[in-house]
N, C-alpha and C positions, 0 to 999 in steps of 0.2 A: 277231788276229781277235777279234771280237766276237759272241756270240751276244745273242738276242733274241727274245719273243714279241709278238707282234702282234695285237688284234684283228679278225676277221673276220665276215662276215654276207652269207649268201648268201638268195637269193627266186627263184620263178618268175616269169617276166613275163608268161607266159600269163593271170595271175587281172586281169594291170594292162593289157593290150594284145591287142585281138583279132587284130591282124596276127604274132602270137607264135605261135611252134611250141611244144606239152608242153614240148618239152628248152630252150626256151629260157631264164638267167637273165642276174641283174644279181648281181656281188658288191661290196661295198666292202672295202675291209683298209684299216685306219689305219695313218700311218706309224708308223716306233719313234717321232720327236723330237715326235709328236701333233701336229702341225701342219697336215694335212691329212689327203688318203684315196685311194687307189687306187681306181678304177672299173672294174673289168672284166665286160662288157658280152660274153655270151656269143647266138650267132644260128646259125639254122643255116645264114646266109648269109655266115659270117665273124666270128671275136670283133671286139672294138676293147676299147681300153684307155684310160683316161682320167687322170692324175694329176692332182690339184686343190687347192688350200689351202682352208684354211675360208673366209678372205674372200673367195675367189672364187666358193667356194659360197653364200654367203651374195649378192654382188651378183648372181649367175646366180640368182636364189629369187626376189630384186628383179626382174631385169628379165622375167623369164618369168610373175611377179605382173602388171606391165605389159600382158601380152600379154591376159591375162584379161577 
């Protein structure tokens, strides 16, 4: 076995989304190998979870820059 710390960082969405309930957030945790970040996307209609690398974060920034 291997232990580990992780950073994390959690937000309401409520301040960013008016379709957002009080309890609503968004958290990310970065992996241990730093290579990306866990999304977890909490609603009171159901979480969803997201795992993501940076450069996929980074072309998703691109293409939703696009949409602007």
């Amino acid at each position: 076995m291997h232990s580990y710390t992780r950073n994390a960082i959690i937000g309401s969405s409520a301040k960013y989304c008016y379709l957002a309930d009080k309890e609503d957030y968004i958290e990310a945790t970065q992996w241990a190998n730093g290579e990306g970040v866990d999304i977890q996307i909490g609603r009171r209609c159901g979480d969803e979870k997201i795992s993501i690398t940076y450069g996929e974060f980074e072309l998703m920034k691109q293409l939703i820059g696009g949409l602007e």
